[in-house]
matplotlib code that plots the C-alpha trace (Angstrom):
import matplotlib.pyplot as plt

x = [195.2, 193.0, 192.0, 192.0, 188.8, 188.5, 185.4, 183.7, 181.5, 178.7, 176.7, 174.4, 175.4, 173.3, 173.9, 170.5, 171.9, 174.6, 175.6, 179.0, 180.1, 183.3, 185.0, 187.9, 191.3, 190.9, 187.7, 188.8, 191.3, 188.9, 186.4, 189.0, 189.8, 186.6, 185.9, 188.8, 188.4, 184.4, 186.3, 188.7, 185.9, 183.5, 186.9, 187.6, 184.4, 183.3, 186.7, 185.7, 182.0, 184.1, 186.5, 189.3, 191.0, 193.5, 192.4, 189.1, 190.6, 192.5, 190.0, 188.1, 190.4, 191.4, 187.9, 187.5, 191.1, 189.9, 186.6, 188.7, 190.7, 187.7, 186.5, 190.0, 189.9, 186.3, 187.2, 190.1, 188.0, 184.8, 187.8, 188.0, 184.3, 185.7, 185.5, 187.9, 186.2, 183.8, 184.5, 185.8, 182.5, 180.4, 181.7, 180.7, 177.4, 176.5, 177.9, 176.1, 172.7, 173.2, 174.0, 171.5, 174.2, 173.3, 175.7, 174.9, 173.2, 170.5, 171.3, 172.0, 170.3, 168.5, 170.2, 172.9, 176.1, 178.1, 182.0, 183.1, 186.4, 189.3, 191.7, 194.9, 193.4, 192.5, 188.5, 188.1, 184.2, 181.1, 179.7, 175.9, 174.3, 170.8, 168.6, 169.4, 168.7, 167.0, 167.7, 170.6, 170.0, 172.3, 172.1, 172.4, 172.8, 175.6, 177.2, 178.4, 182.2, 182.7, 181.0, 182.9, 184.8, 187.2, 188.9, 187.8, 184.4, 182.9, 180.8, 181.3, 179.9, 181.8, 179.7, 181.2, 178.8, 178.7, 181.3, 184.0, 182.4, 182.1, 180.9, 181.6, 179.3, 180.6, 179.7, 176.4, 174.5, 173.2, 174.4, 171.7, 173.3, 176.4, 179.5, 179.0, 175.2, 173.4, 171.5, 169.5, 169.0, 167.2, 167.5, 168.1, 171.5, 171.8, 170.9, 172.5, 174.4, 177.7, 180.0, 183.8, 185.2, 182.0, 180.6, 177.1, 174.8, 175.3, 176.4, 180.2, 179.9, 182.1, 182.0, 184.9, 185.7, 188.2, 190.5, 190.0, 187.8, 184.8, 182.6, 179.4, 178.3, 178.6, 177.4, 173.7, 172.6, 170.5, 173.8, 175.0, 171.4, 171.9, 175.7, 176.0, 179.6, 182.1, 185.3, 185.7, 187.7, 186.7, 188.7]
y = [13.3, 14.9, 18.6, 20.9, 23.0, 25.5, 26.0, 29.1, 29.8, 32.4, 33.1, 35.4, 38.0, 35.8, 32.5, 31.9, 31.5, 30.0, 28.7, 26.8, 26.4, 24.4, 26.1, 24.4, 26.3, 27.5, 28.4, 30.4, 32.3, 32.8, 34.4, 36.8, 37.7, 38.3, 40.5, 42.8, 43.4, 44.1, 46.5, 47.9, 48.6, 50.2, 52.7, 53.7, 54.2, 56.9, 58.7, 58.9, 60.5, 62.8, 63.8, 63.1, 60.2, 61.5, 59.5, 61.2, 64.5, 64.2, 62.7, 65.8, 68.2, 66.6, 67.1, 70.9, 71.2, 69.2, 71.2, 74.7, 72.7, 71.9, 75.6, 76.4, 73.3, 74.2, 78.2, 77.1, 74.3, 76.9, 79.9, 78.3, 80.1, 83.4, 86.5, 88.8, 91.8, 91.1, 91.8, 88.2, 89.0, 89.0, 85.4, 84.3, 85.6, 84.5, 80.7, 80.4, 81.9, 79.7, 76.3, 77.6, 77.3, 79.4, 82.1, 85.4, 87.5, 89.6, 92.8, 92.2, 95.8, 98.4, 101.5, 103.4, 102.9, 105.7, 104.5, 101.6, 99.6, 101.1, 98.4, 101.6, 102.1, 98.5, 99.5, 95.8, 96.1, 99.1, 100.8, 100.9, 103.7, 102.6, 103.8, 102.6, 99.5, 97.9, 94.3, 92.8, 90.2, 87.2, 86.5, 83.6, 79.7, 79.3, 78.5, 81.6, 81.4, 84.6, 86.7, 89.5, 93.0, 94.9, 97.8, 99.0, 97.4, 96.9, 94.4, 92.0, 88.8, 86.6, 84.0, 80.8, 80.0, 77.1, 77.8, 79.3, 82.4, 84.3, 87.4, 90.1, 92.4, 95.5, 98.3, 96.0, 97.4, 94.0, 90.5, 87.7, 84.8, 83.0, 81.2, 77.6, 79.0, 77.4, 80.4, 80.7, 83.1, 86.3, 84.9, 87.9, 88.3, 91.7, 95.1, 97.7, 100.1, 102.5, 100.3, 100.8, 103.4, 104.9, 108.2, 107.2, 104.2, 101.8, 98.0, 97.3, 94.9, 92.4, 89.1, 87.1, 83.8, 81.5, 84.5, 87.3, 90.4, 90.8, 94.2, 93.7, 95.8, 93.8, 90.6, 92.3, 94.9, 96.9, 98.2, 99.0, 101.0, 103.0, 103.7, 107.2, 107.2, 109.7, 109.2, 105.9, 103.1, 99.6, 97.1]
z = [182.6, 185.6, 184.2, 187.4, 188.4, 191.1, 193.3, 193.2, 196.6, 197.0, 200.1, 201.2, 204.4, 206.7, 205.2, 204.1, 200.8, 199.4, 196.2, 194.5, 190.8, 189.5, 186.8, 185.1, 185.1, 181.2, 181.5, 184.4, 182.4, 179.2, 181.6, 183.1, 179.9, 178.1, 181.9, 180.7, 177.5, 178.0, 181.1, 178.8, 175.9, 178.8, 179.4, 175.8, 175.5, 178.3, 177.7, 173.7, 175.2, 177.3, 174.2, 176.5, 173.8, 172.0, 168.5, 168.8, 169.6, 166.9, 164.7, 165.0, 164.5, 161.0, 160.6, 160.8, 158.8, 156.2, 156.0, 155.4, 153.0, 151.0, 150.6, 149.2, 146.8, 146.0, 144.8, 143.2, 140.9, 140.4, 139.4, 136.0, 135.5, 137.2, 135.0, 135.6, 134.4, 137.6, 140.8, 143.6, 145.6, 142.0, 141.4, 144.7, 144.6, 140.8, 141.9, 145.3, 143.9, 140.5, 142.8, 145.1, 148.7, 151.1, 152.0, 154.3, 151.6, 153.8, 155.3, 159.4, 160.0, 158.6, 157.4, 155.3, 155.0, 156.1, 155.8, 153.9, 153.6, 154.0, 154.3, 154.6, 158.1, 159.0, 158.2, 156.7, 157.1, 156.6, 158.4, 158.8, 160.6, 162.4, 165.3, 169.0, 170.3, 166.6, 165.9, 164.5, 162.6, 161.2, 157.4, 157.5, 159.4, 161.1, 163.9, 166.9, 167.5, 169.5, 171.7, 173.8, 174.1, 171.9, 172.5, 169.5, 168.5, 171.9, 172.2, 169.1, 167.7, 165.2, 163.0, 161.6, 158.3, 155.9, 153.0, 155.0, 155.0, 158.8, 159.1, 162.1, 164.5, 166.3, 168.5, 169.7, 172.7, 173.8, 172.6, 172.9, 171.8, 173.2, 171.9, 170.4, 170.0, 166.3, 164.7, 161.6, 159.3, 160.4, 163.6, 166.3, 167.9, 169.2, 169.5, 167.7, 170.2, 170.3, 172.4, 171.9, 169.6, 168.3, 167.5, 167.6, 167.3, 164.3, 163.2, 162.2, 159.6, 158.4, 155.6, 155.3, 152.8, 153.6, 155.8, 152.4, 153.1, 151.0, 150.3, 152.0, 149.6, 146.6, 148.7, 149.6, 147.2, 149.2, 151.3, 147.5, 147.2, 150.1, 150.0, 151.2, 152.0, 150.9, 149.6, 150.7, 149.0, 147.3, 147.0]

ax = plt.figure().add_subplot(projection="3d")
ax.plot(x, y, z, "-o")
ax.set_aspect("equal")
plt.show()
């Protein structure tokens, strides 16, 4: 039986070189193809670097869920050792510092803190008073998440840190970092200011875990040290 080939021709654009190969029909066909699938792997590939594939997408979104989920597993195993005569922000503290995780535990600014939380009027942070224009700084790694205006706290930073824990700027004069920025702890961020609803210059302070409110107070003693507020609730 006479196996077929086909003639493949190359030449040069003046036809100073030139150049012919027989391939056989099955070769033919296995070299097409091998072509498309090295194609078709060179296409799933740049769309995967340009997070426009919807597995990886999706990939990475299970990713970040899963993350949260593990902070919520992880408080509900450590919870056995919780003692309920202390205080939620207590337990955090004593397990981070005894496992030794970092977790935002330096104060952001110096000062006192002149209002606390009042979660009746939506006050889910303190309040520290400082002088114009001193440095914010974050207490700990993490990554920036938000930077931009409110009605109410001005100019505002949000901080995504290791744990689940994020933690809140308001009333900033200046912001120097930008979303998606990495920070380290004690790293500068801002400039304390009196931008939104504000009766003079000082930080709005916020530390969250896994979406509940914490005290700052309780989470960096010397805010508890220099507590000068009046009247004001703790949780």
């Amino acid at each position: 039986m006479n196996k077929k080939f086909y003639t493949v021709f190359f030449a040069s654009e003046k036809n100073q070189y030139s150049r012919s190969f027989q391939v056989s029909r099955n070769g033919l066909i296995i070299s097409s193809i091998f072509g498309i699938i090295i194609i078709g792997l060179a296409i799933i590939g740049g769309l995967r670097l340009a997070n426009r594939e919807p597995l990886t997408r999706e990939l990475r979104n299970l990713v970040k869920d899963s993350a949260l989920l593990k902070n919520i597993i992880n408080d509900l195993e450590y919870s056995k050792d919780f003692d309920t005569l202390n205080t939620y922000e207590i337990f955090l503290t004593g397990f981070y510092s005894s496992h030794k995780m970092g977790y935002p535990n330096v104060a952001p600014v110096e000062g006192y803190v002149t209002r606390g939380l009042q979660h009746e009027n939506n006050h889910m942070g303190i309040d520290i008073a400082a002088k114009n224009l001193d440095e914010v700084r974050v207490p700990g790694d993490g990554k920036v998440v938000f930077c931009g205006k409110s009605e109410d706290l001005g100019n505002t930073i949000i901080v995504n840190h290791p744990g689940g824990f994020i933690t809140l700027y308001g009333h900033n004069d200046t912001i120097l970092v930008q979303s998606g920025d990495e920070v380290i702890k004690n790293q500068v961020i801002s400039l304390v200011g009196e931008t939104g609803k504000s009766q003079g210059p000082h930080l709005h302070f916020e530390i969250w875990k896994n979406n509940q409110v914490l005290d700052p107070r309780e989470i960096i003693p010397e805010y508890k040290e220099k507590d000068v507020s009046i009247g004001q609730t703790r949780k």
